[in-house]
C-alpha positions in Angstrom: 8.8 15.2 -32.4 7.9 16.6 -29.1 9.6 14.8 -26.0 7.3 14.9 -22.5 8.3 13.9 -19.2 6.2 12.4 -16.5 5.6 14.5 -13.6 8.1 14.4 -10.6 6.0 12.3 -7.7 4.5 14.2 -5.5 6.3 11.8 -2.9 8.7 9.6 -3.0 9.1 7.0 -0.2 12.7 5.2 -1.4 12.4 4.3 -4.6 8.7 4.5 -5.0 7.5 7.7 -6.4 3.6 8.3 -6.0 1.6 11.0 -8.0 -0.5 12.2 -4.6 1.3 12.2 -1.3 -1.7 9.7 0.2 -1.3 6.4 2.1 -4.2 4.3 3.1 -3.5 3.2 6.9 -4.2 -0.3 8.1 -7.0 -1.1 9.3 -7.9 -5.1 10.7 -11.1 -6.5 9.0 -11.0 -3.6 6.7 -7.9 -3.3 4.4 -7.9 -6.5 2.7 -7.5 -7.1 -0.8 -10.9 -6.5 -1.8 -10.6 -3.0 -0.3 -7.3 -1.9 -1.4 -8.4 -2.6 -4.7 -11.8 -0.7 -4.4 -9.8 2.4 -3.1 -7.1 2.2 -5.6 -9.6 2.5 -8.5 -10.9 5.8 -7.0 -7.2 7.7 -6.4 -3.6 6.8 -6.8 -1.8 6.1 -3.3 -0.2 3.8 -1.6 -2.3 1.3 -0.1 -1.1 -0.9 2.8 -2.4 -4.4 4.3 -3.9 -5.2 7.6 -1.8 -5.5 10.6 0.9 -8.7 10.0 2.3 -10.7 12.9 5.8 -10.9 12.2 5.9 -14.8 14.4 3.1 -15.9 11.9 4.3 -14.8 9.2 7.8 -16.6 10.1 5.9 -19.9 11.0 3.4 -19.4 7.9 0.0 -19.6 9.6 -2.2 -20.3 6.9 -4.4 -16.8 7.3 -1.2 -14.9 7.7 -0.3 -16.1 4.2 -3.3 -15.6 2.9 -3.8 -11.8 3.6 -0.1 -10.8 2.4 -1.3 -11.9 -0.8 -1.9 -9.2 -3.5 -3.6 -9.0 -6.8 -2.0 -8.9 -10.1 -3.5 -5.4 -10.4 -1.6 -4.1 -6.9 1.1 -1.8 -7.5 3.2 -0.9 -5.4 2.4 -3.3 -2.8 2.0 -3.0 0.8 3.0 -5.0 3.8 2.3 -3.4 7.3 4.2 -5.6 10.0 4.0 -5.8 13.9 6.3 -7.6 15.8 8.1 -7.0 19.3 11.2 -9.4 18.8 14.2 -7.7 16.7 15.0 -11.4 15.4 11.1 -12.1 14.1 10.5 -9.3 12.9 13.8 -9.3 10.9 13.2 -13.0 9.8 9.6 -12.0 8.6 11.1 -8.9 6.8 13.5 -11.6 5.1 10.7 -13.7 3.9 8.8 -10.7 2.3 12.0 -9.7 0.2 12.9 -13.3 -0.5 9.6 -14.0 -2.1 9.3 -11.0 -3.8 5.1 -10.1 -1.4 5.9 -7.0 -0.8 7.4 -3.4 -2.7 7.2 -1.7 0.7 7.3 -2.9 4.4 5.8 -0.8 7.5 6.5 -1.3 10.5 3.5 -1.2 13.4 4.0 1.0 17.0 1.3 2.9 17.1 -1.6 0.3 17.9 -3.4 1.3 21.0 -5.6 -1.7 21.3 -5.0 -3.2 25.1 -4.4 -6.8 23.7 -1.5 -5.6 22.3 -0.2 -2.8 24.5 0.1 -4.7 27.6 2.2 -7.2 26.4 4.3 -4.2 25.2 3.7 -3.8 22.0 2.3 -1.4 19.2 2.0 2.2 21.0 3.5 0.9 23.9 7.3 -0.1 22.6 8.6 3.1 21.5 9.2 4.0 25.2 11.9 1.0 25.3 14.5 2.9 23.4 16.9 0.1 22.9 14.2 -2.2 21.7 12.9 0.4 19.5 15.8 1.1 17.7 17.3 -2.8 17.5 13.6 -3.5 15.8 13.8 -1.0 13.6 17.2 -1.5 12.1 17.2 -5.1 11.9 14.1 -4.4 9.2 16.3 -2.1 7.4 19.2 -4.0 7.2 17.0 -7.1 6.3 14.6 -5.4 3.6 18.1 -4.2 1.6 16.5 -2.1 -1.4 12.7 -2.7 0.0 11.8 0.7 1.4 11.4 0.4 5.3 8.5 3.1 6.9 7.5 3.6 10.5 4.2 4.7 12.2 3.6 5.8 15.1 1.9 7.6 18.0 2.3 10.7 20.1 3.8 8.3 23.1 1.5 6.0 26.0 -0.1 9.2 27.4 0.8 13.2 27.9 3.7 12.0 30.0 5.1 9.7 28.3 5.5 10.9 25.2 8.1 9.0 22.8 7.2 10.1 18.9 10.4 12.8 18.6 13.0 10.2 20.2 11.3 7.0 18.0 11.3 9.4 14.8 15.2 10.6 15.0 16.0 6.5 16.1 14.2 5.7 12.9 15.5 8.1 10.5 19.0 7.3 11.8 18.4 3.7 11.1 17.6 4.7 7.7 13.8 4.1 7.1 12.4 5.7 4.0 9.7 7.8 5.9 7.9 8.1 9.3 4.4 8.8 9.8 2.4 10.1 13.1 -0.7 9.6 14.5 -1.1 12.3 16.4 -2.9 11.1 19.6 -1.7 9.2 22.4 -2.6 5.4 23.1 -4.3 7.0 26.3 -6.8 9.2 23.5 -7.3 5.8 21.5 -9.6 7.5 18.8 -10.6 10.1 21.1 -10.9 14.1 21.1 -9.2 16.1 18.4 -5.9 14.9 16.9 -2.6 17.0 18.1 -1.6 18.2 14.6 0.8 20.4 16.5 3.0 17.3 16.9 3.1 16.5 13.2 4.6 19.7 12.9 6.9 19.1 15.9 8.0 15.6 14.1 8.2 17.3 10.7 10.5 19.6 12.5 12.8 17.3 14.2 13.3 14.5 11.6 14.8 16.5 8.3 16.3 13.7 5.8 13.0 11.5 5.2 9.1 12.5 5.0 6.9 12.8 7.6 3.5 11.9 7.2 0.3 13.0 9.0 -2.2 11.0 10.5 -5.4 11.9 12.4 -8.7 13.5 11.8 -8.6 13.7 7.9 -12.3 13.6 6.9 -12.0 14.9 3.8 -9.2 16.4 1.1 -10.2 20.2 2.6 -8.9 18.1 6.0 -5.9 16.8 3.7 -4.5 19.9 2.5 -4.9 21.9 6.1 -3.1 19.2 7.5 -0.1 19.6 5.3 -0.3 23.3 5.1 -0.2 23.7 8.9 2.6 20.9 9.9 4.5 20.9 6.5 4.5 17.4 6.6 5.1 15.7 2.9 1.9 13.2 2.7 -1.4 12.3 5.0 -2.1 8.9 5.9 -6.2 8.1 5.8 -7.7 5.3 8.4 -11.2 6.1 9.5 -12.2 8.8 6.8 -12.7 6.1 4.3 -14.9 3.8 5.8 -17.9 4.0 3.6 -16.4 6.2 1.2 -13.8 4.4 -1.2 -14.1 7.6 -3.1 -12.3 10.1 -1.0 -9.2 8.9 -2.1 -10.0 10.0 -5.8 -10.9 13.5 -3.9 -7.7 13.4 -2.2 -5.5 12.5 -5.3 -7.4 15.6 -7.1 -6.5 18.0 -4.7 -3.1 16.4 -3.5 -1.6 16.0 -7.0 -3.6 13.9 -9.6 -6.1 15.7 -11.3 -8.9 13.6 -12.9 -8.4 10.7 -10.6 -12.0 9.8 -9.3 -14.9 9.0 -11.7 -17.3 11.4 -10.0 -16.9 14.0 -7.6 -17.8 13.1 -3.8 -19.9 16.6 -3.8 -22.1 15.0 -6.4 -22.5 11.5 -4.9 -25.8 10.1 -5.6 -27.0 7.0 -3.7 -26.8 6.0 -6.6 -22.9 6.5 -6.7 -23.0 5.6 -3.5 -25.1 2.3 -3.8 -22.6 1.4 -7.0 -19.8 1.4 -4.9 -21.1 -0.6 -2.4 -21.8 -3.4 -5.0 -18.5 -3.2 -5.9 -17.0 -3.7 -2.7 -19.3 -6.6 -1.7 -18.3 -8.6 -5.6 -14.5 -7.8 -4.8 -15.1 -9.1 -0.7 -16.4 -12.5 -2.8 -13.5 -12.8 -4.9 -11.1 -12.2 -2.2 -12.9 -15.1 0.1 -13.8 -17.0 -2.7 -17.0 -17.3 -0.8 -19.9 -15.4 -2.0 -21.8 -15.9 1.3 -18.9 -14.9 3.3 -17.7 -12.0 0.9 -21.8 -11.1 1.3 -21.4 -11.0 5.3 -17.8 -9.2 5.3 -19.9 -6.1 3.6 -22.2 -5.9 6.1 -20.3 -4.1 8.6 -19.9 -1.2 5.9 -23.2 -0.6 5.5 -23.8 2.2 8.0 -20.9 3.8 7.1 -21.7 3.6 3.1 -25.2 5.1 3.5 -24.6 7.6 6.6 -26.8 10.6 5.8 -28.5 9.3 3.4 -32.1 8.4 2.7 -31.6 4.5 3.6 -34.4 3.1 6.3 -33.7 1.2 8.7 -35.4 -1.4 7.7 -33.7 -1.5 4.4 -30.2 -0.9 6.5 -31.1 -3.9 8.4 -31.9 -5.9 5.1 -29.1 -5.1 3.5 -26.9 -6.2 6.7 -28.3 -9.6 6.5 -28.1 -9.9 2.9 -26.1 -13.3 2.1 -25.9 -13.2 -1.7 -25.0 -10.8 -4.5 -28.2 -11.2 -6.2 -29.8 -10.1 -3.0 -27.5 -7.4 -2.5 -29.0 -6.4 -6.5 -32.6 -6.5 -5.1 -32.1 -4.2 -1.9 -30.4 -1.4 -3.8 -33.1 -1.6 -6.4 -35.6 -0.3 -3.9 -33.8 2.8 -3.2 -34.1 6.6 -4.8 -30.6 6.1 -6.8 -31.4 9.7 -7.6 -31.0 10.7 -4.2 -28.8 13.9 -4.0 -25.4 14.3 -2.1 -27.0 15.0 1.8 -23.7 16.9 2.6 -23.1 17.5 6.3 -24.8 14.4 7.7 -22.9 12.5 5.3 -19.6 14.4 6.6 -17.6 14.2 9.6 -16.2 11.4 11.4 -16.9 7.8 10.9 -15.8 4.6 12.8 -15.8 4.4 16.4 -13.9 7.1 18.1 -13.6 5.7 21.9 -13.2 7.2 25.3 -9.4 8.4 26.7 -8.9 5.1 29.2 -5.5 4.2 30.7 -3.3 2.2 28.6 -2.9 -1.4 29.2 0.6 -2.0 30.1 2.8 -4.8 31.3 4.1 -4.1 34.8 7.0 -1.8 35.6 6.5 -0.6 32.1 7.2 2.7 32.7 9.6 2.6 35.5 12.1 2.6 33.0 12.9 3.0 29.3 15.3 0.4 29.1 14.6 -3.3 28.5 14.9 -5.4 31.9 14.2 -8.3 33.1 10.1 -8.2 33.9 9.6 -6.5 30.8 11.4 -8.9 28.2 9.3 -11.6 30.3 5.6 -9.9 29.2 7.4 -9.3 25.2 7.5 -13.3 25.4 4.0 -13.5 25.3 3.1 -10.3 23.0 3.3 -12.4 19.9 1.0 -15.7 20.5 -2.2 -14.2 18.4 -1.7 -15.9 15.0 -5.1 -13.8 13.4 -2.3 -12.3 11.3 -3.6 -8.7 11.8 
C-alpha cells in the first residue's frame, strides 16, 4: 500500500493553509457572494468580502448581515472589516467568532476613498500610532484562534508614509499576515504601484507573510511581483474585473496546476460570454431577484468583453438587459468563436484615478498621536450603515 501526502500550502495564513499564495481583495459592489463563488471555481485562493462596518455589524443593520453571509460551498471564509473605534471593532470581531461567519477576519486601512479618509479612517489611521496599534490588537485578542490579517497602504502621501511602522505594530500584535498596497491614498489608483515598498515591508516584518498588492494584471504580473519583493502571496483587486478566470491562471502558475477549465490565452467569447452568464445566474441567487441580479451584471459588462468583438450596440443591450432569458438572447448573436484578442484584452481595468490630496480631518497631520480634534472627527467616521 502506497501512503501519499498532500502538498505543503503554498501559504499558510494561521491555521489556513492555501495551495496558491492568492487573495482576492475587497472590492464594494463587486466581491459579493455571487463573485467569490464565480472566482473560486476558476483558482483556489482566499477570497474575501466587501468592506464591513464594524458599528453595523455590532448593531446588525440588516444589509450588513446580509453580505457576511457565505454559501455552503465557501471555504475558508472571508470577512474584511473597517472600523476606527478599538471597542467596535473588537465587539464586531466578537460577533464573527461567536457565530461561527467567518474562518478569517481582515482588518481595512488602506481605503483611500475621501468619505472615509477625512473622518480618519481607512488609509488615513495608520498615521495615529496609538490608535493603530489599540485597533489592531483588540481584534487579535478578540478573534482568539480566528486568524487576524492587516492591509494597508504606503502612508497618506510621500511624506507621510506609515506602512513600515503599521506593519511591525501589527506583527507585534500578532496578526497572521500583512498585506501592502503599494501606493499612497494621495496616488488613489494612480501611476505605477511602488513595488519597491513591498520589498521594503517584506524586509522589515520577518515572523508573518507579507503580501503584495498593486498592478497585478496577469499571473506573468503575479510571479514578477513575488520574485522582485520576496513577498509570500499577491493580493488581486482590479485585475479581475471581467476576468473571473485569472485566478485559475494565477493558481497554475502560483502553485495549483490544473486549476482553471481553459486557459485565459485561449479565451473565446465564447469562454468569455459563458462566464458572464454565470456570474449574472449566481448575482440572481445571491439577490434572490432575477431583475436585480440582471442589473448588478451590468456594470461588468465592459470589463467582461474589453477587446473583444462586442458592438456597442450589443454592449449597450446587454447593459440594459433585465432577465436571464434576455441575457441568453444577446450572447446568442455574438461570434462565440471569436479568438483570444490578446493585448486589447490586457492591461488594466477599472478606473485608475488622478493623484488628488487626501481628504483629511483637521490637524490630522500635525501630530501622530490621538488628541482631542481628532478623536472628535473618529466620532463621526462610522455613521454609513451600507456595510461596505
Amino acid at each position: 500500500m502506497t501512503l501519499t501526502t498532500a502538498p505543503a500550502p503554498a501559504l499558510r495564513i494561521g491555521p489556513i493553509g492555501l495551495p496558491a499564495p492568492v487573495v482576492l481583495a475587497p472590492m464594494a459592489g463587486i466581491t459579493n457572494t455571487a463573485f467569490r463563488r464565480l472566482c473560486r471555481e476558476y483558482g483556489a485562493g482566499l477570497y474575501v468580502s466587501e468592506m464591513i462596518t464594524t458599528r453595523a455589524l455590532v448593531e446588525r443593520n440588516a444589509t450588513t448581515m446580509r453580505l457576511i453571509r457565505h454559501h455552503e460551498s465557501e471555504t475558508p471564509r472571508s470577512i474584511q472589516l473597517y472600523g476606527v473605534d478599538p471597542a467596535t471593532v473588537a465587539a464586531a470581531v466578537r460577533i464573527i467568532v461567536a457565530e461561527d461567519h467567518a474562518d478569517h477576519i481582515d482588518l481595512n486601512f488602506g481605503c483611500p476613498v475621501p468619505k472615509v479618509t477625512r473622518k480618519g479612517g481607512g488609509a488615513a489611521l495608520p498615521w495615529k500610532l496609538d490608535l493603530f496599534r489599540q485597533i489592531v490588537t483588540g481584534a487579535v485578542q478578540a478573534a482568539g484562534d480566528v486568524p487576524v490579517t492587516v492591509k494597508m497602504r504606503k502612508g497618506i502621501d510621500t511624506d507621510h508614509l506609515t506602512f513600515l511602522d503599521a506593519g511591525r505594530i501589527a506583527e507585534d500584535a500578532g496578526v497572521a499576515a500583512v498585506a501592502l498596497h503599494a501606493r499612497t491614498a494621495a496616488e488613489f489608483y494612480s501611476g505605477t504601484a511602488d513595488w519597491s515598498a513591498i520589498a521594503a515591508l517584506k524586509a522589515a516584518v520577518t515572523s508573518v507573510p507579507v503580501l503584495g498588492n498593486g498592478d497585478i494584471w496577469s499571473a506573468d504580473d503575479a510571479v514578477r511581483m513575488m520574485a522582485e519583493t520576496g513577498c509570500d502571496g499577491v493580493v488581486v483587486g482590479r485585475g479581475c474585473l471581467g476576468r473571473p478566470w485569472l485566478f485559475g491562471d494565477l493558481a497554475r502558475a502560483l502553485g495549483e496546476p490544473g486549476s482553471a477549465p481553459a486557459d485565459p490565452v485561449d479565451a473565446t467569447l465564447g469562454f468569455v460570454a459563458q462566464a458572464f452568464r454565470r456570474h449574472a445566474e449566481l448575482l440572481v441567487e445571491f439577490f434572490e431577484d432575477e431583475d436585480r441580479g440582471c442589473r448588478d451584471i451590468r456594470k461588468h459588462v465592459a470589463w467582461y468583453f474589453k477587446g473583444y468583438p462586442v458592438g456597442g450596440e450589443l454592449r449597450a443591450r446587454l447593459a440594459t438587459a433585465s432577465s436571464l432569458v434576455e441575457i441568453d438572447d444577446l450572447l446568442a448573436e455574438l461570434d462565440l468563436d471569436a479568438p483570444y484578442p490578446g493585448a486589447a484584452a490586457e492591461g488594466q481595468r477599472g478606473r485608475a484615478g488622478t493623484p488628488k490630496r487626501p481628504a483629511l480631518p483637521d490637524g490630522w497631520l500635525a501630530s501622530r498621536d490621538l488628541g482631542a480634534a481628532a478623536s472628535s472627527a473618529l466620532a463621526g467616521a462610522e455613521l454609513d450603515h451600507s456595510g461596505g
